[in-house]
N, C-alpha and C positions, 0 to 999 in steps of 0.2 A: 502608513505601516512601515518597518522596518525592514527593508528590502533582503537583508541578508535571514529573517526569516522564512525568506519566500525563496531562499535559493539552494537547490538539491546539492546534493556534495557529487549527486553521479544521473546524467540526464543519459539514457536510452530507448531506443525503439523499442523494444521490452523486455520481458522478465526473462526470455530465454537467450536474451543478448549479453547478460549479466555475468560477469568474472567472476563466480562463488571463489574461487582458488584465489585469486586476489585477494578479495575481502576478506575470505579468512587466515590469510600470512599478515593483515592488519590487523589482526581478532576478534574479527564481528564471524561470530557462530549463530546468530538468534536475528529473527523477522516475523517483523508487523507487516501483514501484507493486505492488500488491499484486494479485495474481491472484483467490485463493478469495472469494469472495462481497465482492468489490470491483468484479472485472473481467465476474465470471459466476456465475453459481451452484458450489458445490461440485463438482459433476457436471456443469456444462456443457461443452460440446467447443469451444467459441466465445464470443470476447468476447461480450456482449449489443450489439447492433448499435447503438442509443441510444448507446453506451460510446463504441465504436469510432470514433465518426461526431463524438462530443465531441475525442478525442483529436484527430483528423485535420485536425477542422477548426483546431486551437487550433495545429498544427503548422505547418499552411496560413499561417496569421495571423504567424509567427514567434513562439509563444510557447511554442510547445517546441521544445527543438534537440537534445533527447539522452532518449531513456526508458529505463529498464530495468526490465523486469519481474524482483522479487524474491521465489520464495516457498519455504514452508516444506513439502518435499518428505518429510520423513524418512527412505525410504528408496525403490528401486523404479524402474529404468530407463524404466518406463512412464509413469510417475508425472515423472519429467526430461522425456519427450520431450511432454508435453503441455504444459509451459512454453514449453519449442523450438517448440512448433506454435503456440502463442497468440501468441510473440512474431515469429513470421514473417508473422503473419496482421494485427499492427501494426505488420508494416516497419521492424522494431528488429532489428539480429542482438543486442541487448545483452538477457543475461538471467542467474541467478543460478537453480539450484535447489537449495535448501540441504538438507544431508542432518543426521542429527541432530547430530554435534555441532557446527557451523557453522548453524545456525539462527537464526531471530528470535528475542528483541532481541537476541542479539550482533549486535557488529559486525563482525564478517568479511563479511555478505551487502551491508549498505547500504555498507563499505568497496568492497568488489570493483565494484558499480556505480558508484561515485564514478570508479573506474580505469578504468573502460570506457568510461565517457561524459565523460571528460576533465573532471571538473567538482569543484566542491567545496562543500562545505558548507552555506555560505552563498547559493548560488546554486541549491541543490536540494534538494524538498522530494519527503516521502514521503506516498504515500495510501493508507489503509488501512482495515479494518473494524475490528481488534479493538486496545484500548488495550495488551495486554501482550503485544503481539509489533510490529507497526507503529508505534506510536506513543512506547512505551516505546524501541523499538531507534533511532527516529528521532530521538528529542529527545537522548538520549546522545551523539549523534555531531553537535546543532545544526543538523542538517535542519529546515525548513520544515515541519510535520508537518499531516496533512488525514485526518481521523476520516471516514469516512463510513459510512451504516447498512447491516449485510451484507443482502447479496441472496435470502440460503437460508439453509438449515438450513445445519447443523455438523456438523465431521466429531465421530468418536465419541471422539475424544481432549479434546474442548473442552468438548464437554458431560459425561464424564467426569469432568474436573477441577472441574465448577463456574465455570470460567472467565468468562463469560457472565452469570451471576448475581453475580461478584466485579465485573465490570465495570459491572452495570447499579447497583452502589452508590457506585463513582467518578462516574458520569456525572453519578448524583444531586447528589453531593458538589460536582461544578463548577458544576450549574446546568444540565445538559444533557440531563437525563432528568426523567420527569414522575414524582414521588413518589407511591411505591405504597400 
């Protein structure tokens, strides 16, 4: 795979470490944001409050004008409506829950949010924890793309796959992980 797919244009500890004011004197107004161990733990019922309070205030500031929470739901109306809950609870009606085959890194999820929030490309970046679904689906489509370290464990499909341990040797690879 092509490695500069796989590499964030902005790696931090997380979403409240984030230069909104930066980004947007570049002109990214708009974000795809990643829910599971981005916004809250895998199992949280609630952004992490630190999270919620970065957003809001970066909104406050005019540096965001459009969010859309996008994640990868598989399957499970339960599972839908906890997106629904998290994005109401950041005052977004825009949100995406992708079922399997409409998933990250396709682009159906990070397209549909571009349609929602009236935006494009160039003007919106995506934030995420893991490089092969956020970061990989990001840079495909030319989004802005923002790595940040997940918050929790994994669901059992990720660690399964080894996913996590394939990542932590890209990371190395960029410079962005401490050799084991």
């Amino acid at each position: 795979m092509n490695l500069q797919l796989l590499t964030p244009k902005l790696y931090c500890p997380t979403l409240a470490d984030i230069d909104f004011a930066s980004l947007a004197s570049q002109g990214i107004f708009y974000y795809c944001l990643d829910l599971d161990n981005t916004l809250a733990p895998r199992s949280g019922d609630h952004p992490l409050p630190h999270l919620a309070a970065a957003l809001a205030q970066a909104r406050e500031a005019g540096c965001i004008r459009g969010l859309c929470l996008v994640s990868n739901i598989i399957c499970g109306s339960a599972r839908r409506q906890r997106v629904a809950s998290f994005a109401k609870e950041l005052g977004t009606p825009h949100y995406f829950a992708a079922s399997f085959w409409e998933r990250k890194p396709s682009p159906k999820p990070f397209q549909a949010a571009l349609r929602m929030m009236h935006s494009q490309p160039q003007n919106t970046a995506c934030i995420g924890d893991q490089l092969f679904t956020d970061i990989l689906g990001g840079n495909r489509l030319g989004l802005y793309t923002i790595l940040v370290q997940p918050l929790g464990d994994d669901h059992w499909s990720t660690r399964l796959t080894g996913r996590r341990k394939r990542e932590q040797k890209v990371l190395q690879q960029l410079g962005l992980a401490d050799k084991e």
